[in-house]
DRENDO-1510 file (C-alpha; in Angstrom, 1 decimal, always signed):
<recs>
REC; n; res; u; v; w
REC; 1; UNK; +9.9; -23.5; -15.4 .
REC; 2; UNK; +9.1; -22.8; -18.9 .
REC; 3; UNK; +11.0; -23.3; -22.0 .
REC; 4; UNK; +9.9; -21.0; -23.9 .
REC; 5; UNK; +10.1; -17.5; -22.3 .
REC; 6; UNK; +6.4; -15.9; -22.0 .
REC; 7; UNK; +5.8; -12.8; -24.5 .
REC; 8; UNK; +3.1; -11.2; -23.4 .
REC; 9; UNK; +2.3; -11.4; -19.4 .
REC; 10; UNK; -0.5; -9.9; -17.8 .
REC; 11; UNK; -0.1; -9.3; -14.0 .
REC; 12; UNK; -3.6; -9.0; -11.9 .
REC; 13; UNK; -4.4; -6.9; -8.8 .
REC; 14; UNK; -7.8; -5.8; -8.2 .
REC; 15; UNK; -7.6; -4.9; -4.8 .
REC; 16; UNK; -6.9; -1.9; -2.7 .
REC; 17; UNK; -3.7; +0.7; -2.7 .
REC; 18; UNK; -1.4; -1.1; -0.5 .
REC; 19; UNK; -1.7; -4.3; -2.0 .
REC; 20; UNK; -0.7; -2.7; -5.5 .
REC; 21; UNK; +2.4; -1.1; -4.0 .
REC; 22; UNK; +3.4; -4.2; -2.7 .
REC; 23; UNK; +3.1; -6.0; -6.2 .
REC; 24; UNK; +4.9; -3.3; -8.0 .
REC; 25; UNK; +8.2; -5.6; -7.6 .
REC; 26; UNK; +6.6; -8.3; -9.9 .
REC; 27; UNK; +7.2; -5.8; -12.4 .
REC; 28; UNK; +10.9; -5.1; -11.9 .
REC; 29; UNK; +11.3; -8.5; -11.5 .
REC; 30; UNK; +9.5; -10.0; -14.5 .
REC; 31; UNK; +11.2; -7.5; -16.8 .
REC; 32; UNK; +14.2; -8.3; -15.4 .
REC; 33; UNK; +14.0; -11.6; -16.3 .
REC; 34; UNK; +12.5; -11.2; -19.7 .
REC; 35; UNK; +13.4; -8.0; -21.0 .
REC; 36; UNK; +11.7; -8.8; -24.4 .
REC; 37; UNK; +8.0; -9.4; -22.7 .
REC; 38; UNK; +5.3; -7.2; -23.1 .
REC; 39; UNK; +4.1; -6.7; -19.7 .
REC; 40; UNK; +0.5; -5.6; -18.8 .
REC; 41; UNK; -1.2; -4.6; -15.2 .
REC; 42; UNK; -4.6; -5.2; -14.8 .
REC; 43; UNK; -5.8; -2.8; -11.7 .
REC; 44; UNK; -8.7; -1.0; -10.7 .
REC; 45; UNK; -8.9; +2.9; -11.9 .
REC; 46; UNK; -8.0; +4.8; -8.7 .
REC; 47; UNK; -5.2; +2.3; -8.2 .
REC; 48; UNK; -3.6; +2.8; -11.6 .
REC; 49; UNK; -3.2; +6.2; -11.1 .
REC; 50; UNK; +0.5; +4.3; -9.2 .
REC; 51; UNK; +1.0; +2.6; -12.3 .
REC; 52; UNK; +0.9; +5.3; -15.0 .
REC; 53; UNK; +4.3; +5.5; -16.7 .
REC; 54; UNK; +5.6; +3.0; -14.3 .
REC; 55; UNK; +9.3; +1.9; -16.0 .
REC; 56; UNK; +9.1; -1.6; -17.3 .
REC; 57; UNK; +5.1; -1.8; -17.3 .
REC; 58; UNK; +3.9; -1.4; -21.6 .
REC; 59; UNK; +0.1; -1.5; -20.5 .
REC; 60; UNK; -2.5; -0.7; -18.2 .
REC; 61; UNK; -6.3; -2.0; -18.3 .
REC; 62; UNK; -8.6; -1.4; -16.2 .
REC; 63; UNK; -10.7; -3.8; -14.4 .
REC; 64; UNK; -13.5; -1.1; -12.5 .
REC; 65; UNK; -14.3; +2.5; -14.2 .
REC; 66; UNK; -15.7; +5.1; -11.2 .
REC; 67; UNK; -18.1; +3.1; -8.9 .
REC; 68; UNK; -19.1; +0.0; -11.4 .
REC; 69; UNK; -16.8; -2.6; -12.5 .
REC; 70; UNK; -16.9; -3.0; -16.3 .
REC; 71; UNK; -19.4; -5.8; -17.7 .
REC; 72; UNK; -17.8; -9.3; -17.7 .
REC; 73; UNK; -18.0; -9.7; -21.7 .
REC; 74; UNK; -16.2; -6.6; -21.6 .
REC; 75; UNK; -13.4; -7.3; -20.0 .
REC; 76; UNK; -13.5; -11.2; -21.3 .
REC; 77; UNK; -13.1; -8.9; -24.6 .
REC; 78; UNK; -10.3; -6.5; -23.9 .
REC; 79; UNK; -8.6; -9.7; -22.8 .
REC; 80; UNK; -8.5; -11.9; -26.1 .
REC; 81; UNK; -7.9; -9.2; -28.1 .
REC; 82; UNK; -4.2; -8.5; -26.1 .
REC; 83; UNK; -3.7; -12.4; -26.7 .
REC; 84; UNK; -1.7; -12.6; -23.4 .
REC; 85; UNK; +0.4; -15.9; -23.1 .
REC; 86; UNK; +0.7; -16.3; -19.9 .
REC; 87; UNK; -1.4; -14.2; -16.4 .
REC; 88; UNK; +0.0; -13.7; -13.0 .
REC; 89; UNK; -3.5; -13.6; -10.9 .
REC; 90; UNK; -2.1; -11.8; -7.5 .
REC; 91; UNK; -5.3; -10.9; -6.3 .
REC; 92; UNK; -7.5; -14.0; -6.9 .
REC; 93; UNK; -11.5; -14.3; -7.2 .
REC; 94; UNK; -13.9; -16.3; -8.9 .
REC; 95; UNK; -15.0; -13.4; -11.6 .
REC; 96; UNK; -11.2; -13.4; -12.0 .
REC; 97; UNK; -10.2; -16.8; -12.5 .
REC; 98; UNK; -13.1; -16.8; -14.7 .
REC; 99; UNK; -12.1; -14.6; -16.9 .
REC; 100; UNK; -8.6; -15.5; -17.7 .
REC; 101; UNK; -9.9; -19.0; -18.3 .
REC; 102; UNK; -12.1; -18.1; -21.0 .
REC; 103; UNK; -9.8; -15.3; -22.4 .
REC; 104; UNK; -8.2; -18.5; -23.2 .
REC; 105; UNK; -4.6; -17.7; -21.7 .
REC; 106; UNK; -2.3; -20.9; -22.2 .
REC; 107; UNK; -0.6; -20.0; -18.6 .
REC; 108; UNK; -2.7; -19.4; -15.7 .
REC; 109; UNK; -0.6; -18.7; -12.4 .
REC; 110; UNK; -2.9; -18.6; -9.3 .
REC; 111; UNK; -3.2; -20.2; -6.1 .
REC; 112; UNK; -4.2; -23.6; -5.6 .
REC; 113; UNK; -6.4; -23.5; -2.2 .
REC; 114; UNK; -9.7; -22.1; -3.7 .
REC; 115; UNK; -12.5; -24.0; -4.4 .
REC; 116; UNK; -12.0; -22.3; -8.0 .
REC; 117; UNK; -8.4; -23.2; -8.3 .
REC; 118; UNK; -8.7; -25.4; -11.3 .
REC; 119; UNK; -9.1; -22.9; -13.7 .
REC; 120; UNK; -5.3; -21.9; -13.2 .
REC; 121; UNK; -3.4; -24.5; -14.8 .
REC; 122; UNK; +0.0; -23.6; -12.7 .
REC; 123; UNK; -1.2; -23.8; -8.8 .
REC; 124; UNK; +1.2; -22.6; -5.9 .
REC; 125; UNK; +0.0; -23.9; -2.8 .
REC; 126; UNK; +0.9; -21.0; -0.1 .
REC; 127; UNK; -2.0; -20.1; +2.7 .
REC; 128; UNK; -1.2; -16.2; +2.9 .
REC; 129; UNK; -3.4; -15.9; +6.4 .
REC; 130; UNK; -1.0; -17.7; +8.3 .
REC; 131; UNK; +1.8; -14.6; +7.2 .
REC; 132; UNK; +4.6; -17.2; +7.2 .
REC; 133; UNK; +6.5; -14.0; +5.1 .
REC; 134; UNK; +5.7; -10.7; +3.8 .
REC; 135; UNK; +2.9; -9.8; +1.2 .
REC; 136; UNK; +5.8; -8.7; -1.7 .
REC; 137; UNK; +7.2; -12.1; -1.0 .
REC; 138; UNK; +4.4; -14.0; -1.4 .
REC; 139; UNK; +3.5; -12.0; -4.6 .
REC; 140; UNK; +6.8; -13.0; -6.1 .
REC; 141; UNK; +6.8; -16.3; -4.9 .
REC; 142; UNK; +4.0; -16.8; -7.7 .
REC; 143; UNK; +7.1; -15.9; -10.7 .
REC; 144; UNK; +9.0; -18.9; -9.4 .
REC; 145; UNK; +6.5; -21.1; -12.0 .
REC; 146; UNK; +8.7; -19.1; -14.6 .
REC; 147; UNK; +11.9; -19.2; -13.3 .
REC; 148; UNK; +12.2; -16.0; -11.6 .
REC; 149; UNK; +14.9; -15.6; -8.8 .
REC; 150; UNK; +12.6; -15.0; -6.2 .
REC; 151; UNK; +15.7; -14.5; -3.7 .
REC; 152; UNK; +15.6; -10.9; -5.3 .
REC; 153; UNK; +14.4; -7.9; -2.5 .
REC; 154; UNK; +10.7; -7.5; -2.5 .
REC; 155; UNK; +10.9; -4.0; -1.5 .
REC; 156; UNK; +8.7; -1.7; -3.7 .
REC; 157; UNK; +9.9; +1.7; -5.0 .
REC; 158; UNK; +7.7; +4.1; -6.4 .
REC; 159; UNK; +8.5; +6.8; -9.0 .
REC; 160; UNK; +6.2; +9.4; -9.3 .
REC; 161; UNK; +5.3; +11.8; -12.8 .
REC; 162; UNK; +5.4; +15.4; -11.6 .
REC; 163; UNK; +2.3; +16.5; -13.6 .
REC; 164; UNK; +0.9; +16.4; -10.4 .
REC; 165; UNK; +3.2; +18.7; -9.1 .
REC; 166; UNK; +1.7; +22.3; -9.7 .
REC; 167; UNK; -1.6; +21.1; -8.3 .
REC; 168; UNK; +0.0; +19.8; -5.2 .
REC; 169; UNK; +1.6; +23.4; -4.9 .
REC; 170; UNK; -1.3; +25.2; -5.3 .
REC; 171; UNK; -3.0; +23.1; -2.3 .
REC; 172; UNK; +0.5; +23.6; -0.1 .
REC; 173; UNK; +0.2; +27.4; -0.8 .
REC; 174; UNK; -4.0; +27.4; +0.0 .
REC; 175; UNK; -3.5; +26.0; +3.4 .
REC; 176; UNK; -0.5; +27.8; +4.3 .
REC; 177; UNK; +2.2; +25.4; +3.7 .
REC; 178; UNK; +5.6; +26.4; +2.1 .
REC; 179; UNK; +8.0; +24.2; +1.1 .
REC; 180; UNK; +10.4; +24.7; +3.7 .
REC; 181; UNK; +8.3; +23.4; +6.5 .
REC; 182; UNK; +9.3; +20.5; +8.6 .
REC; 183; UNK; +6.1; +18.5; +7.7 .
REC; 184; UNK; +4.8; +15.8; +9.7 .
REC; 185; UNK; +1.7; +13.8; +8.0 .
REC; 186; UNK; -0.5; +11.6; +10.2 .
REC; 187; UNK; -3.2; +9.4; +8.7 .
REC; 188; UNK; -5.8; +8.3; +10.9 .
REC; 189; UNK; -7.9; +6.2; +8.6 .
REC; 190; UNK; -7.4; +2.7; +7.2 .
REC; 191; UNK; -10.6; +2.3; +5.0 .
REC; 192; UNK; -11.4; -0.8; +7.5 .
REC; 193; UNK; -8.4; -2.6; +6.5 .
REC; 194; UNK; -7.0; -3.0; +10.0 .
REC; 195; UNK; -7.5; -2.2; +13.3 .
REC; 196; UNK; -6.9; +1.8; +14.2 .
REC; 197; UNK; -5.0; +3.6; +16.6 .
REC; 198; UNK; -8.2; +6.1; +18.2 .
REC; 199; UNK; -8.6; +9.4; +16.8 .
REC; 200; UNK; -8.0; +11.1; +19.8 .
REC; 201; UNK; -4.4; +9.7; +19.9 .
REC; 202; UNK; -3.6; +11.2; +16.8 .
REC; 203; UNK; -4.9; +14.6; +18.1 .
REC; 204; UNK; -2.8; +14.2; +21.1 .
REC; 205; UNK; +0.6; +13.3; +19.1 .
REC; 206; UNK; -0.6; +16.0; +16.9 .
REC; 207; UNK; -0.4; +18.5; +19.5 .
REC; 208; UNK; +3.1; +17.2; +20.9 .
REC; 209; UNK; +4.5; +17.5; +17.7 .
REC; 210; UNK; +3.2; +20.9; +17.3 .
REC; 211; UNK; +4.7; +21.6; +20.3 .
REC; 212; UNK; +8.2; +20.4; +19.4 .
REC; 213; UNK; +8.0; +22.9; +16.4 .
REC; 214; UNK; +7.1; +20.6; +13.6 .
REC; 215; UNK; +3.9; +21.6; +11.1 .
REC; 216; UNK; +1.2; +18.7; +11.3 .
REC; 217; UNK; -0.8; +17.5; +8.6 .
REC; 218; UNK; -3.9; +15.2; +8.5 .
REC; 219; UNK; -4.3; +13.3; +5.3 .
REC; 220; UNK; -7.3; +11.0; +4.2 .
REC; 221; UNK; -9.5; +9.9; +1.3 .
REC; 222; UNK; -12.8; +11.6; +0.3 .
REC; 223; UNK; -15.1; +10.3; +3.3 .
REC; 224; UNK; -12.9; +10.4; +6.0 .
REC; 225; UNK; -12.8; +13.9; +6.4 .
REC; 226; UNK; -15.4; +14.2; +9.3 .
REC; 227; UNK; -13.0; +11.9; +11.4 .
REC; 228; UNK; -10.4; +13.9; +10.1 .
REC; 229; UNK; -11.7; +17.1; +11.5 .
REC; 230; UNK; -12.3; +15.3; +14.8 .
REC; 231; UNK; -8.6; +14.8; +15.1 .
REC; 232; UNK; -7.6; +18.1; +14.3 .
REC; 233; UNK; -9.8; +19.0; +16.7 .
REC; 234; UNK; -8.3; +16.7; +19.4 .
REC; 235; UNK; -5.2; +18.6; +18.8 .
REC; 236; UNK; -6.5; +22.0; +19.8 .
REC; 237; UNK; -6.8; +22.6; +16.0 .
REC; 238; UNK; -2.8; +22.2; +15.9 .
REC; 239; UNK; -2.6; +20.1; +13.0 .
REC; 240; UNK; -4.1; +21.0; +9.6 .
REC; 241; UNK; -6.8; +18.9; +7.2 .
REC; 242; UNK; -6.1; +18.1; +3.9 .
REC; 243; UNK; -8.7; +15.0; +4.0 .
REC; 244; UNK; -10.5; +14.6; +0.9 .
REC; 245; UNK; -8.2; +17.3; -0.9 .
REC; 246; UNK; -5.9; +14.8; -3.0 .
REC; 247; UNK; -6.3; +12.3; -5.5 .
REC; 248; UNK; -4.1; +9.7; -5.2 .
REC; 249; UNK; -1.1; +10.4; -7.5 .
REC; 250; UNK; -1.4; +13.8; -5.8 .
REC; 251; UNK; -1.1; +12.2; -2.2 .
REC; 252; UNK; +2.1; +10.2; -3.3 .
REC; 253; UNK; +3.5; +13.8; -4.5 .
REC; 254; UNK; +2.7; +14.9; -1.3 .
REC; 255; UNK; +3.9; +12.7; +0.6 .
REC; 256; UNK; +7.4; +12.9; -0.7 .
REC; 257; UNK; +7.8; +16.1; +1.1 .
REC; 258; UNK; +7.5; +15.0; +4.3 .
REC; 259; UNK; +9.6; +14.8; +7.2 .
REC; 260; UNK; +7.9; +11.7; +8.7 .
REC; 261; UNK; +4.9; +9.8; +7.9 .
REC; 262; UNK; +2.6; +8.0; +11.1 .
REC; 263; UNK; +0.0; +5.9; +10.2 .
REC; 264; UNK; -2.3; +3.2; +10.6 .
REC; 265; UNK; -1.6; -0.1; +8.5 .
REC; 266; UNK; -3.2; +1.1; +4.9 .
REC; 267; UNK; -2.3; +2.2; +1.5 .
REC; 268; UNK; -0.6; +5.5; +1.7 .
REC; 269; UNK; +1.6; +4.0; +4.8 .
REC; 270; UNK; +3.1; +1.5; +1.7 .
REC; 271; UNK; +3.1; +4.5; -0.6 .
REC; 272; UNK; +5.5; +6.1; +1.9 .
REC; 273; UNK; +7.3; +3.7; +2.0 .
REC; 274; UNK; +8.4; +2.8; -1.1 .
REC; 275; UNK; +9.1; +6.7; -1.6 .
REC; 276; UNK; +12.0; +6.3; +1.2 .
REC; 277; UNK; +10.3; +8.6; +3.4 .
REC; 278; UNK; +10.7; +7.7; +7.4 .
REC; 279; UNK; +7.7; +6.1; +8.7 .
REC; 280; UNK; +5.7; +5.1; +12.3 .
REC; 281; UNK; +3.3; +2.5; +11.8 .
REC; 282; UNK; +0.7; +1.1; +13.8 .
REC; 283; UNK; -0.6; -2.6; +13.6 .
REC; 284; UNK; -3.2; -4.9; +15.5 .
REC; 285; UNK; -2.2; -8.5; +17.6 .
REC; 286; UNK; -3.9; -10.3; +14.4 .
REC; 287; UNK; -2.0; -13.0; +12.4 .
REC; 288; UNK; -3.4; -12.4; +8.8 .
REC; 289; UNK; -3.2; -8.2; +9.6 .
REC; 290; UNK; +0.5; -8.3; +11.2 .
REC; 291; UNK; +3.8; -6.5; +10.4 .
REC; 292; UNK; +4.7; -9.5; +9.4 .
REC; 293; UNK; +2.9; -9.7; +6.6 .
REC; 294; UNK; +1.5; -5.8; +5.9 .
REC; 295; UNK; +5.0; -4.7; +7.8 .
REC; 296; UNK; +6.0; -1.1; +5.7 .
REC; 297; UNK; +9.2; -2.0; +3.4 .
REC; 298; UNK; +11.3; +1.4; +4.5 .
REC; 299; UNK; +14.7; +1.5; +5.5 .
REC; 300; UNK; +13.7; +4.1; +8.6 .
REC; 301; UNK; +10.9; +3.0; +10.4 .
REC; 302; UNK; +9.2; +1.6; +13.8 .
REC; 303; UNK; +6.4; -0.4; +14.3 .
REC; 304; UNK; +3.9; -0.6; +17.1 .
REC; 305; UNK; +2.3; -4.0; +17.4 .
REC; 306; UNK; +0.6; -4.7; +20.6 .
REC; 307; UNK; +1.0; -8.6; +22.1 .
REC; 308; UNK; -2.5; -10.1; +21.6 .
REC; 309; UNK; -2.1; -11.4; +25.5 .
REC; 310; UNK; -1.6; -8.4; +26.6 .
REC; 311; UNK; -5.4; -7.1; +25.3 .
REC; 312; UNK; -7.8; -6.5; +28.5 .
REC; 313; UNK; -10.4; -7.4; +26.6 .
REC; 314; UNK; -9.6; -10.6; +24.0 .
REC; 315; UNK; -6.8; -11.6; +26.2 .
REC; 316; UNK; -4.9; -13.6; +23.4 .
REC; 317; UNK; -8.6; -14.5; +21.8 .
REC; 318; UNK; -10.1; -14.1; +18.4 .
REC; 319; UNK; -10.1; -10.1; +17.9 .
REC; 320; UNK; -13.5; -8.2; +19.3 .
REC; 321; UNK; -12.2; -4.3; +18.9 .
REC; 322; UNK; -9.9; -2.1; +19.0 .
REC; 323; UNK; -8.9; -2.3; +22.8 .
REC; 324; UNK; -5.4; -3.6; +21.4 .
REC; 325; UNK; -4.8; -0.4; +19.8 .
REC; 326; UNK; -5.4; +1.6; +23.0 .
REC; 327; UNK; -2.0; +0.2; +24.7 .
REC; 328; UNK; +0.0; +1.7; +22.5 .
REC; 329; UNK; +1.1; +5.1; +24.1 .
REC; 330; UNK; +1.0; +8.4; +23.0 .
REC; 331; UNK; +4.2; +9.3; +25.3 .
REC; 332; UNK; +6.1; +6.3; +23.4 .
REC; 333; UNK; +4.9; +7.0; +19.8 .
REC; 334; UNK; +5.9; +10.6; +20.5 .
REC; 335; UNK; +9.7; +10.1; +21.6 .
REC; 336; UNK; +10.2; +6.9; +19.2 .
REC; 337; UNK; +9.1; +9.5; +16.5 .
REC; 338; UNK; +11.6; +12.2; +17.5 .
REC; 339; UNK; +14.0; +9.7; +18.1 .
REC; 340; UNK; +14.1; +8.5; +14.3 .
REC; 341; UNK; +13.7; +11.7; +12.9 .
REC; 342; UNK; +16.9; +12.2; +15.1 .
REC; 343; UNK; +18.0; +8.7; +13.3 .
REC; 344; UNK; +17.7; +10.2; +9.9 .
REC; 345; UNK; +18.9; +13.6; +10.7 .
REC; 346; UNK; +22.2; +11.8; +11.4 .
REC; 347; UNK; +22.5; +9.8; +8.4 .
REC; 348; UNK; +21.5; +11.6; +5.7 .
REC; 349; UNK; +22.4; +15.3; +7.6 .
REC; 350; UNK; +19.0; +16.9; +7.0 .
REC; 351; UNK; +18.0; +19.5; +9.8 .
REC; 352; UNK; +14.6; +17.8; +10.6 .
</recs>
């Protein structure tokens, strides 16, 4: 623990969606604790878009700019002139590590098992691939160097700036959608970050749902739209594409209004989450990909997680494919979705 309280902390997390979300209680936490600190958030630029006016966070810099990350110098630049006193490196790399060494930062936290670990100068030793706890919890765990209580609940919540809002409308209203609709949004995609549910899965829960009276949406990012359409088409063109129509501030807006949220294990999953909205998520028989460690922070949810012993084709091995993801069961996934809706509908008296 330090004796002098830090001044000027700089958080870092240069990864994907998710992983943001699920550092966004570093922020309440650090400001809870120092409620004089200037507190920065160094992210890429599509990720930030969840950090603009986010309460407690003074600054955002930006570590990538479209498809190019900005020149190290740069960056080495931006970073002594905000003369931070201390850096919370959630999301470590080499380029990283680098960097905050040279921007001469008196307190470098990061983890101690890279081979580059010796340019932090305050090392916690925690292997995340073995998920002995959840990704928010290991991302706090790195605030106990300054005396945080830790102890404090990881889970993330997300407020959203309704400047968004009109444009979110005006894509509801092109595709038929009123606000009064029982939505039900299923994402498909993952951007490669775990293993999927198939396509044709979705189109088939898609089509149940329709069935049952709800309206389906598909959401994904720009380049998933072709699988996107595939799965509409699965469902007897039941559900309706809005792949590829949202950026990502818009997507969280979105997202808000809906009745239910199913999804593979990836970034707008977390971003439902920490908006409170119900969730059904699906996750593969692999350690360093598991619910235990990616699990969605919601208060109404169910997970799928196949046994890795039960895969006809790894049977408990090292992971080959996605034959995992084929036991879970449309039938299932369909009633335990109708069942929390139910859930919800109960507690909070909502007409689903």
């Amino acid at each position: 623990m330090n004796s002098i309280a830090p001044k000027k902390i700089l958080i870092v997390r240069t990864d994907r969606i998710g992983d943001v979300v699920l550092s966004l209680p570093m922020i309440d936490l650090l400001r809870r604790t120092f409620p004089d600190a200037r507190i920065s958030f160094l992210a890429q630029d599509y990720t930030a878009k969840l950090l603009v006016g986010y309460p407690g966070l003074d600054q955002l810099l930006l570590y990538r700019e479209g498809v190019s990350q900005k020149r190290f110098w740069r960056i080495l630049g931006e970073l002594r002139l905000a003369s931070f006193d201390t850096v919370v490196v959630a999301h470590p790399t080499f380029r990283i590590a680098l960097l905050v060494f040279l921007a001469g930062i008196p307190i470098r936290i990061g983890t101690g098992y890279r081979w580059y670990s010796f340019l932090f100068n305050r090392r916690v030793f925690e292997h995340r691939k073995t998920a002995e706890r959840h990704e928010a919890e290991y991302n706090l765990s790195l605030l106990r160097v300054l005396g945080c209580d830790v102890a404090l609940s990881p889970r993330p919540i997300l407020p959203l700036q309704n400047a968004v809002a009109a444009r979110v409308d005006e894509i509801r209203a092109r595709h038929g959608l009123s606000g009064n609709e029982a939505i039900i949004v299923l994402h498909p995609g993952s951007g490669g970050s775990a293993r999927d549910w198939p396509p044709e899965r979705f189109g088939e829960l898609a089509a149940r749902l329709s069935e049952a009276g709800f309206q389906v949406v598909m959401t994904g990012s720009r380049g998933e739209e072709h699988l996107v359409q595939n799965v509409v088409a699965a469902s007897g063109n039941r559900a309706i594409s809005l792949a590829g129509e949202f950026s990502l501030d818009e997507l969280a807006w979105f997202l808000r209004g809906a009745r239910l949220v199913v999804s593979n294990s990836t970034g707008p999953l977390h971003i439902t989450a920490a908006l409170g909205v119900p969730v059904v998520a699906f996750y593969p028989p692999i350690l360093a990909c598991s619910s235990r460690r990616w699990g969605p922070l919601a208060s109404d949810k169910v997970i799928f997680e196949p046994r890795a012993e039960d895969c006809p084709r790894c049977k408990g091995g090292s992971c080959r494919g996605d034959d995992c993801m084929r036991l879970i069961a449309v039938d299932d996934v369909f009633r335990a979705s109708i069942q929390l809706l139910s859930r919800v509908t109960n507690k909070t008296g909502q007409v689903p």
